[in-house]
NUZABA-400530 format. One record per residue (C-alpha): residue number from 0; residue in three letters; x, y negated, z negated. Coordinates in steps of 0.1 Angstrom, whole numbers, always signed. Each point is the difference from the previous one (the first is absolute). Example, Ala and Ser with C-alpha at 12.3 -4.5 7.8 and 13.67 -1.06 7.14 Angstrom:
! NUZABA-400530
[rec 0,ala,[+123,+45,-78]],
[rec 1,ser,[+14,-34,+7]],
This chain:
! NUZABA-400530
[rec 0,unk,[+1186,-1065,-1499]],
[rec 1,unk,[+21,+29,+1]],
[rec 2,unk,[+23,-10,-31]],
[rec 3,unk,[-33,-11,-21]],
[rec 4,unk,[-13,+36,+3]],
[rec 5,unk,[+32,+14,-10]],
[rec 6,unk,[+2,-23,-30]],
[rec 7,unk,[-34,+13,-8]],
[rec 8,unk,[+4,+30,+5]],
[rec 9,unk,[+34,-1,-23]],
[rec 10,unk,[-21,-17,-31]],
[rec 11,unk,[-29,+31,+5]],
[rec 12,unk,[+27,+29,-2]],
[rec 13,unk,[+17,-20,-27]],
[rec 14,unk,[-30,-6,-17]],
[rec 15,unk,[-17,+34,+4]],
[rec 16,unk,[+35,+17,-17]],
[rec 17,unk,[-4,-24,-29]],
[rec 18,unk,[-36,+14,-5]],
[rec 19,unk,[+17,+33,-6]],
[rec 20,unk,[+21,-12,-22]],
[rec 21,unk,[-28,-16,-18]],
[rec 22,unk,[-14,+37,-1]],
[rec 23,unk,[+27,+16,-16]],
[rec 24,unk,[+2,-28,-29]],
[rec 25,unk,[-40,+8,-3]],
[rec 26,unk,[+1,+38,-1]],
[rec 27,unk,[+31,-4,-24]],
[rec 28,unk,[-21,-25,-24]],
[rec 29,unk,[-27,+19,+0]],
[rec 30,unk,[+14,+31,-5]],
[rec 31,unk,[+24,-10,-31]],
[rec 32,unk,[-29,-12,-15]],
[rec 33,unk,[-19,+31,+6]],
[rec 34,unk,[+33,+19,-17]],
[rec 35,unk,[-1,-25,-30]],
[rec 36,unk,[-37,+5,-12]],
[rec 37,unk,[+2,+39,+7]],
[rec 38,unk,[+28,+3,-18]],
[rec 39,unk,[-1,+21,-33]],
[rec 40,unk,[+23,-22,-24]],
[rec 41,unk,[-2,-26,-10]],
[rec 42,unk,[-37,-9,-9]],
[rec 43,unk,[-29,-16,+18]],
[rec 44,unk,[+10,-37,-17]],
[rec 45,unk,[+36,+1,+11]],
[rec 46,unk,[-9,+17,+33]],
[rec 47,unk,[-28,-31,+6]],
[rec 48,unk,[+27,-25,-10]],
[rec 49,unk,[+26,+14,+25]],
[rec 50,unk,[-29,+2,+30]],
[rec 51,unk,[-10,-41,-9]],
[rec 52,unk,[+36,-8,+0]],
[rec 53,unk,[+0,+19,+36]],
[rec 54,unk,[-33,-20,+17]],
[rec 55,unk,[+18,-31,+3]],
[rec 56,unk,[+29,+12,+22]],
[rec 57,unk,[-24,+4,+29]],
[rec 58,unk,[-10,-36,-1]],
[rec 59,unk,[+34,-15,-9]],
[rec 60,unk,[+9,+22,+35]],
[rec 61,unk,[-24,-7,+21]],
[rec 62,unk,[+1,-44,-9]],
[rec 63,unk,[+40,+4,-3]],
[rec 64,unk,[+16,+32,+9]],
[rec 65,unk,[-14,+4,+32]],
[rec 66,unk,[+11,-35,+16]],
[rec 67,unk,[+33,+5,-13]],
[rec 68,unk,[+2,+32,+18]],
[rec 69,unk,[-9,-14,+31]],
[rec 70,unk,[+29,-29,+1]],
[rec 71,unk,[+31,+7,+16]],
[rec 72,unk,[+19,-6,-21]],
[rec 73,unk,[-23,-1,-28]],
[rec 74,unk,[+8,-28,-27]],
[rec 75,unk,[+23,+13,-25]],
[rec 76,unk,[-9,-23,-26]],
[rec 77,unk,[-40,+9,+6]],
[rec 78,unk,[+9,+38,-2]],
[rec 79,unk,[+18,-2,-32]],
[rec 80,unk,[-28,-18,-17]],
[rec 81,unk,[-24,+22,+18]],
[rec 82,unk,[+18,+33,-10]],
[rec 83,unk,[+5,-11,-38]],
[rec 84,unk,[-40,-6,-2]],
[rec 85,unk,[-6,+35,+15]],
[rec 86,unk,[+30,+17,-26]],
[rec 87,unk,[-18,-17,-28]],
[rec 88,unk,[-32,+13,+6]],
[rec 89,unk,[+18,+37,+11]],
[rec 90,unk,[+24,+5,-24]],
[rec 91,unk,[-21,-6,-31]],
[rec 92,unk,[-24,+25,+18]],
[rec 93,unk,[+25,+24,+7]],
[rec 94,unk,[+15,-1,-36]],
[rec 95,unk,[-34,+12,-12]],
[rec 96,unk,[-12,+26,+22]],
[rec 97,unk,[+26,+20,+20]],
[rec 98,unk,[-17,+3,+32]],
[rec 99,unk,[-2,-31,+7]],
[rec 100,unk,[+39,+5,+16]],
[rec 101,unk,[-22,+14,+28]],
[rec 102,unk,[-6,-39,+8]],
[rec 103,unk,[+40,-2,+7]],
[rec 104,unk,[-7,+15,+36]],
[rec 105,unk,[-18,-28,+8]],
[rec 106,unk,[+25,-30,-20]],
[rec 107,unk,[+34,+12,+13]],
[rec 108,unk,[-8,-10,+39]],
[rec 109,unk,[-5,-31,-13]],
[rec 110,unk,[+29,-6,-17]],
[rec 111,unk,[+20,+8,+36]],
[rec 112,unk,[-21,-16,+20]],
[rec 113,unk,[-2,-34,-17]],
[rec 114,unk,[+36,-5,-22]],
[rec 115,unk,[+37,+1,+13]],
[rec 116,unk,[+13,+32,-9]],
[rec 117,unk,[+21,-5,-36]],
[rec 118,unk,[-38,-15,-13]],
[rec 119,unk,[-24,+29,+17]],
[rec 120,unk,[+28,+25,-21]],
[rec 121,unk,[-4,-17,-30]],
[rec 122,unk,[-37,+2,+2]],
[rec 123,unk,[+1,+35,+14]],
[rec 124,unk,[+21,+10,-33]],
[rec 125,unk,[-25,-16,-21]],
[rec 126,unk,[-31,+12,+16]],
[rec 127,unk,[+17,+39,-6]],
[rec 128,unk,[+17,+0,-33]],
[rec 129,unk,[-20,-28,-22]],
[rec 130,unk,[-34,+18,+0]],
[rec 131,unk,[+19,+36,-11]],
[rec 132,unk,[+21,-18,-29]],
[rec 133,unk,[-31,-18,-13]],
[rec 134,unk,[-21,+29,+5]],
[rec 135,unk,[+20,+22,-17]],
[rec 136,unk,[+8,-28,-28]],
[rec 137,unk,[-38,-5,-5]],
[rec 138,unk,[-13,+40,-4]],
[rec 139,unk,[+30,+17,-9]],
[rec 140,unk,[-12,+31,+22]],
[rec 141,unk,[+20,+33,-4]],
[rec 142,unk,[+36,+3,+14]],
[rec 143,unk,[-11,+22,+31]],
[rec 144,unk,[-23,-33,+12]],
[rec 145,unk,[+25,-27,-9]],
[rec 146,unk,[+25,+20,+23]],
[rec 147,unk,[-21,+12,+32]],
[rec 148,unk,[-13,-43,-4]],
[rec 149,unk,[+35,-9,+2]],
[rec 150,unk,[+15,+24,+25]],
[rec 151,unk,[-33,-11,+25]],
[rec 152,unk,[+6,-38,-6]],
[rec 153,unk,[+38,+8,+9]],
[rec 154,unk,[-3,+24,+28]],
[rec 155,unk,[-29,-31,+10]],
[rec 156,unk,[+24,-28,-7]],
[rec 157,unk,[+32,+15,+28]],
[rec 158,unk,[-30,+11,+24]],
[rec 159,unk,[-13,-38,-3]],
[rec 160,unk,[+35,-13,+5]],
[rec 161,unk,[+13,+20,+25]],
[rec 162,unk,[-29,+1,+24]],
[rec 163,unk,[-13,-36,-8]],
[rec 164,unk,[+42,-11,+7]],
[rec 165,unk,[-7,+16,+31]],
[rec 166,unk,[-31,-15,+10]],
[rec 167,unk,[+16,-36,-4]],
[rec 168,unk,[+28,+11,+21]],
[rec 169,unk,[-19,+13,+27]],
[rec 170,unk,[-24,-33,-2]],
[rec 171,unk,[+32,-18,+0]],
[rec 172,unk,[+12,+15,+33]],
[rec 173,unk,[-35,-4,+12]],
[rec 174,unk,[-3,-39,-4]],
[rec 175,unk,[+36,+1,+16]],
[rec 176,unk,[-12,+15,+29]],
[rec 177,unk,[-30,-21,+4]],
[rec 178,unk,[+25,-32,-4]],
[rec 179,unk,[+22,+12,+27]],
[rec 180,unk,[-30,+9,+23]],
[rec 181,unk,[-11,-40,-9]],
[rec 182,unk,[+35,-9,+11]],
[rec 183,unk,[-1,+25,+27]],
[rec 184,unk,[-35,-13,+11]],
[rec 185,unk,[+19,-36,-2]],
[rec 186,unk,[+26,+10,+20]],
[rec 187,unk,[-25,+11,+28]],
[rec 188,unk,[-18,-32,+1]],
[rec 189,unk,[+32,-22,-2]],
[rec 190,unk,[+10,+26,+27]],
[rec 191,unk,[-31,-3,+23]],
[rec 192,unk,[+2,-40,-5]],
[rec 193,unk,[+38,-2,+8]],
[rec 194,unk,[-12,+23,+36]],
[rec 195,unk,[-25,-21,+3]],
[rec 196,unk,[+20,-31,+1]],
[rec 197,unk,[+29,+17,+20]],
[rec 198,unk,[-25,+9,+25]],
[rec 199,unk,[-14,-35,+5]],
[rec 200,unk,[+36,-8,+0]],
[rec 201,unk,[+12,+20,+30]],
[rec 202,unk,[-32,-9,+18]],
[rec 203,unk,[+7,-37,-8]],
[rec 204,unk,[+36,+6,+16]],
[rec 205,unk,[-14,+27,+30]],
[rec 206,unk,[-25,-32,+9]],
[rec 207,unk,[+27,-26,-3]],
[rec 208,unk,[+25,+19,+26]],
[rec 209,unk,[-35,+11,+25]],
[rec 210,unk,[-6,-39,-5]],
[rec 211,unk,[+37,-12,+9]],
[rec 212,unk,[+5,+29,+28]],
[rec 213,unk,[-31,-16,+20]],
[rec 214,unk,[-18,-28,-9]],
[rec 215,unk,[+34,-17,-6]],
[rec 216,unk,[+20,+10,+25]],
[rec 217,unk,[-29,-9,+23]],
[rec 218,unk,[-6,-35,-11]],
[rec 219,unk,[+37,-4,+0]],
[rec 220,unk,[-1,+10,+36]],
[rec 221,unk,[-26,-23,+8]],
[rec 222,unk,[+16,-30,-19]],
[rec 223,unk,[+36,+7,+27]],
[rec 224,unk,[-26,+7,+29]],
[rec 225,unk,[-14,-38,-7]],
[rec 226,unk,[+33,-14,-4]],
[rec 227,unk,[+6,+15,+34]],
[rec 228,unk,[-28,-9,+19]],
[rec 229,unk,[+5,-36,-11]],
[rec 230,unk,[+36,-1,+7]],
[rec 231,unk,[-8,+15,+36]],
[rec 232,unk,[-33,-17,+14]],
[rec 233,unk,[+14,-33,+10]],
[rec 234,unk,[+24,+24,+23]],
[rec 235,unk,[-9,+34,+6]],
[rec 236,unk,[-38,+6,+1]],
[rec 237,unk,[+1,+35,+11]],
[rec 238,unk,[+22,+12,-33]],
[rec 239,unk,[-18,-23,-22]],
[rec 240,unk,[-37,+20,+19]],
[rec 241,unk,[+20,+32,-13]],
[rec 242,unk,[+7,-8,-34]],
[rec 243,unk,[-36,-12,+1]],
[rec 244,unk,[-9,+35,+9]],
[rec 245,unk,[+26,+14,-25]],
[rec 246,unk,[-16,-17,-28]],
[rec 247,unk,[-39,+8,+6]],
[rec 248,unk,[+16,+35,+7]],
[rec 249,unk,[+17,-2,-40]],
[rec 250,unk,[-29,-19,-12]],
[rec 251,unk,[-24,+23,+8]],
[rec 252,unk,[+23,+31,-11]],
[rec 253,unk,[+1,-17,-34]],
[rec 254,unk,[-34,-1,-4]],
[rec 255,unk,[-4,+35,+7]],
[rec 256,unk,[+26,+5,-28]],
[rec 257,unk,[-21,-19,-18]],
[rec 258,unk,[-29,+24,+2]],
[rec 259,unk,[+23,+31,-3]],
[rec 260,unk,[+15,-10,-32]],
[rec 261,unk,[-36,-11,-14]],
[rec 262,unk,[-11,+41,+11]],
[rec 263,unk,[+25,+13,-9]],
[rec 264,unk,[+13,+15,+28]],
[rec 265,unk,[+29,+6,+23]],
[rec 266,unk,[+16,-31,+20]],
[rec 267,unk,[-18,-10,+24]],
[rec 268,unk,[+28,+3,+28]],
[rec 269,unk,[-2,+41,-11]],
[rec 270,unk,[-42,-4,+0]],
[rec 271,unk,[-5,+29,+29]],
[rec 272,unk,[+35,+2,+12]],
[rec 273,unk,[+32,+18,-9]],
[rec 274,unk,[+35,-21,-11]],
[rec 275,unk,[+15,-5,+34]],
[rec 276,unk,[-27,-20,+11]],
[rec 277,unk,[-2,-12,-30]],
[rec 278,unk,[+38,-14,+4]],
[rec 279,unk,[-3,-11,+37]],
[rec 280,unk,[-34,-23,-4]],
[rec 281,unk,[+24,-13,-32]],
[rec 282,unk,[+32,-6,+21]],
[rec 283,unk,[-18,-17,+26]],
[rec 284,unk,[-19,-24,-24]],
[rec 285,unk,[+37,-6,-14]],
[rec 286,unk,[+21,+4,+35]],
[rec 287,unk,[+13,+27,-15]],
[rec 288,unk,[+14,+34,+20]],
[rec 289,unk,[-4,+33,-10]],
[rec 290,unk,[+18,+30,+5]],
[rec 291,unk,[-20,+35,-10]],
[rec 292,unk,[+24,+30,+2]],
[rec 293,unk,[-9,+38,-10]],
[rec 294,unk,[-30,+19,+2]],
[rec 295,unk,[-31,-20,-5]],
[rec 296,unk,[-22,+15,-23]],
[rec 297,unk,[-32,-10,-22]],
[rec 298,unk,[+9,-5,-38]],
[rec 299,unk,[-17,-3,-31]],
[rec 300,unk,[-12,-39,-9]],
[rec 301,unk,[+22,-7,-22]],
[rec 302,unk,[+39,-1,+13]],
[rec 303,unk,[-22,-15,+28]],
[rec 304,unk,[-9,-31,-24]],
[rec 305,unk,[+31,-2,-15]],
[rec 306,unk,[+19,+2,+36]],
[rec 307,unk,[-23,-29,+12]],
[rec 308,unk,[+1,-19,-31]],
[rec 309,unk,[+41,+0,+1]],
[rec 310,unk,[-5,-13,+38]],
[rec 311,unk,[-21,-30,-7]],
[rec 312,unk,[+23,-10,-30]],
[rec 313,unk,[+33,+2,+19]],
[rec 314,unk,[-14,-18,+30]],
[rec 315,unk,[-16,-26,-24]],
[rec 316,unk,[+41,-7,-13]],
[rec 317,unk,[+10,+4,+37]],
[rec 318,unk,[-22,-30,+7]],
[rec 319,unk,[+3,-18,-29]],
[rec 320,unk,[+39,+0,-7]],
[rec 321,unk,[+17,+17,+37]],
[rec 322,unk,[-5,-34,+20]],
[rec 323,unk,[-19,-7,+31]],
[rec 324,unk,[+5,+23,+29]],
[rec 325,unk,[+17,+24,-22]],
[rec 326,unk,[-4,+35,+18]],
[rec 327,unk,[-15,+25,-25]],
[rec 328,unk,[-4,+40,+7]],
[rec 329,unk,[-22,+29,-12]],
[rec 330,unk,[+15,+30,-7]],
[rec 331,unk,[-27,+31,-4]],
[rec 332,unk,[+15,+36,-1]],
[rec 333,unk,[-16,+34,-9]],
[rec 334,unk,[+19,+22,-20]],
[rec 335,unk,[-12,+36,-12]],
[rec 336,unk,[-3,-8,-35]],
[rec 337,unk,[-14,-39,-1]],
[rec 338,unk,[+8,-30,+25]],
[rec 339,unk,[+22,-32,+0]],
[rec 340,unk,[-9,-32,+8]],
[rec 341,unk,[+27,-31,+3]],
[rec 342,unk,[-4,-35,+6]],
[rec 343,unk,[+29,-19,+17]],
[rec 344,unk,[+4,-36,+6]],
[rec 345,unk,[+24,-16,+16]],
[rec 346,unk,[+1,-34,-22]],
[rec 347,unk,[+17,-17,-25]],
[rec 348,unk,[+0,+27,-25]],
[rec 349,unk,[+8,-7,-34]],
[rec 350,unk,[+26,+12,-32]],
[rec 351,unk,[-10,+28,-17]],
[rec 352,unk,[+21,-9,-31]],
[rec 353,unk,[-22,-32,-1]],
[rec 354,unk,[-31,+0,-27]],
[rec 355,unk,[-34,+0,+20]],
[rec 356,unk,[-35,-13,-9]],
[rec 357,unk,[-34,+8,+11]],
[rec 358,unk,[-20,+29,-3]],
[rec 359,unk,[+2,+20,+38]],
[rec 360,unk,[+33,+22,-2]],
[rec 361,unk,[-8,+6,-37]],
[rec 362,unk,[-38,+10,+10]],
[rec 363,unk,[+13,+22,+33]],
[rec 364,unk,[+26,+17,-21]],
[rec 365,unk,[-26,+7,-29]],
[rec 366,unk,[-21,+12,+32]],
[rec 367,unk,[+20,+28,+16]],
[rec 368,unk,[+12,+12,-42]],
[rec 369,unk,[-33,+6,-8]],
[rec 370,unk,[-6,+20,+33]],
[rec 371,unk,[+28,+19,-8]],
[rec 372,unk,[+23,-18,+26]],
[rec 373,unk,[+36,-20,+3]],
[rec 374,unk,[+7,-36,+11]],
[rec 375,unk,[+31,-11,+13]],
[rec 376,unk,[+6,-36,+8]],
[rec 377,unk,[+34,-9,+21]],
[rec 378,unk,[+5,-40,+8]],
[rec 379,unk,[+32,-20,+7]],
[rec 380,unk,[+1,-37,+4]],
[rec 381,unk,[-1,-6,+36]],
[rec 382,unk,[-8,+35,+6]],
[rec 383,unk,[-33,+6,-3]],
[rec 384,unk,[-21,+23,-22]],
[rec 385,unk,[-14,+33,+1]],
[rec 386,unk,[-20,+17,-23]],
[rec 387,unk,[-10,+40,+5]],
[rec 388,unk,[-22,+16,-19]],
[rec 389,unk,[-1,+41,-2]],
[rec 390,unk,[-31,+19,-14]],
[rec 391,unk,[+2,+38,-3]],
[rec 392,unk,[-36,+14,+7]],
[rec 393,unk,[+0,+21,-29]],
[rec 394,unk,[-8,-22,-21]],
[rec 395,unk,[-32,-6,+17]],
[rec 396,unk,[-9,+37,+4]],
């Protein structure tokens, strides 16, 4: 709606200037023709002749002229055929009664605003200098007129050029600077549209690792909790009544995932409660222990995320890839200007050198960058792995 009433409001002001110009071509008609029948010399038949030859120019104007004027850019062929109708009815005119040059105020714009430049001084030189030589051809009028005519037609002819060169070189720059605000305004829109889809793009990749850090690493969890609980009931009913427990414990902490990711919101193991017991309800779900050194203190949500995040990634590989039984530590420490957290498992480890697949260390490392953090990942075959994550709180204030 908005971009409708400026285009309106564009044509009015457009439209409203044209009507001056339409004005000025009026008050110059009319008042040439008032000149020409007022005029002393020659007599009332040649002075009537000059006036009809000057009627038709407002009707050849107003049917061609005028829509010519309006194009942008006006068609050159039209305006030459246009223009040589108009000189044929001026110059004749002007030949026989001298102040009918008073109509070249009015034919000169034209010329500029409707011909490239080498044609609009061509006609220019016409309109100035053909109606003084025929003039003075025709009456023979005393020395004194033939060189004041002359001398106004020339001083007429530079001003013409000069300020109508000008004119053309200023529209020139104009139409440049309206195609480089088009480009400009171009630019914006590919701009906005390329933000656009780079913000649906980092969403897209934010929702993929939110998805993969819980609902993923949950199901996984209950997929190993199955296998385990099938492998143990024949033999050991109170561990398999434990995993039991562990796995309405994870099922019901991915649902609540669920619903935080839907909302929006923070994790659901930091819903109310600050990371520590964040990380212990998380290291008992994954038999996990944690160690919390330095001074405990509440921090802003988001190296709280990102810490918690890096935790249930690294104990998702610890389960997935350590082995069974494989002892795995939490490592929390306080530091004055952010805090550490490292995972450490005592598995199989694997070679760092080797090319990996999937989509967790990528997504944990993309994680702590954009919070303005450091990964390091250690692992030797037969070793274990450890991966420590450092987030300066800075970057959160």
């Amino acid at each position: 709606m908005t971009g409708s009433t400026s285009t309106a409001r564009g044509a009015n002001n457009w439209e409203n200037s044209f009507r001056l110009w339409d004005t000025y071509f009026a008050v110059v008609w009319l008042a040439t023709l008032v000149f020409v029948l007022g005029a002393n010399h020659p007599g009332w038949p040649v002075r009537l002749t000059s006036a009809a030859l000057l009627l038709p120019l407002v009707p050849v104007y107003v049917g061609r002229g005028r829509v010519l004027l309006q194009n942008d850019p006006p068609d050159e062929h039209r305006s030459l055929h246009y223009l040589l109708t108009t000189l044929a009815l001026f110059l004749p005119s002007a030949v026989l009664v001298g102040e009918t040059r008073l109509m070249t105020f009015a034919l000169i714009p034209q010329c500029f605003m409707t011909l490239r430049l080498r044609w609009a001084l061509a006609a220019v030189t016409v309109i100035n200098i053909v109606p003084v030589a025929g003039w003075a051809v025709l009456w023979w009028p005393s020395d004194h007129e033939v060189f004041f005519n002359v001398m106004f037609a020339l001083v007429t002819l530079v001003f013409s050029v000069a300020f109508g060169s000008w004119v053309i070189k200023v529209m020139d720059q104009s139409q440049e600077r309206a195609d480089l605000i088009a480009e400009l305004d171009a630019s914006h829109l590919e701009l906005a549209r390329l933000s656009t889809a780079h913000g649906v793009l980092a969403e897209r990749e934010r929702m993929a690792r939110e998805i993969h850090d819980t609902l993923a690493q949950g199901f996984t969890s209950l997929l190993m909790l199955t296998q385990a609980v099938e492998a143990e009931l024949a033999h050991d009913l109170p561990q398999a009544r434990r995993h039991l427990s562990l796995m309405s414990e994870t099922a019901r902490q991915n649902l609540a995932e669920a619903r935080a990711l839907v909302a929006g919101g923070a994790p659901a193991d930091l819903e109310g409660a600050p990371l520590p017991d964040a990380l212990r309800r998380l290291a008992t779900r994954n038999e996990a222990t944690l160690t919390i050194t330095g001074h405990v203190r509440p921090l802003p949500p988001g190296p709280e995320v990102v810490a918690l995040r890096t935790c249930q990634e690294a104990l998702a590989n610890a389960r997935k890839h350590a082995g069974d039984g494989a002892p795995v530590a939490i490592d929390l420490t306080y530091e004055n200007e952010g805090i550490t957290l490292s995972v450490r498992d005592e598995g199989s480890g694997f070679d760092m050198g080797a090319v990996r697949s999937g989509y967790g260390l990528a997504g944990l490392s993309a994680r702590a960058t954009e919070a303005g953090g450091t990964v390091r990942i250690h692992s030797t075959p037969g070793k274990g792995t450890t991966v420590k994550v450092t987030l300066p709180l800075r970057s959160f204030q």
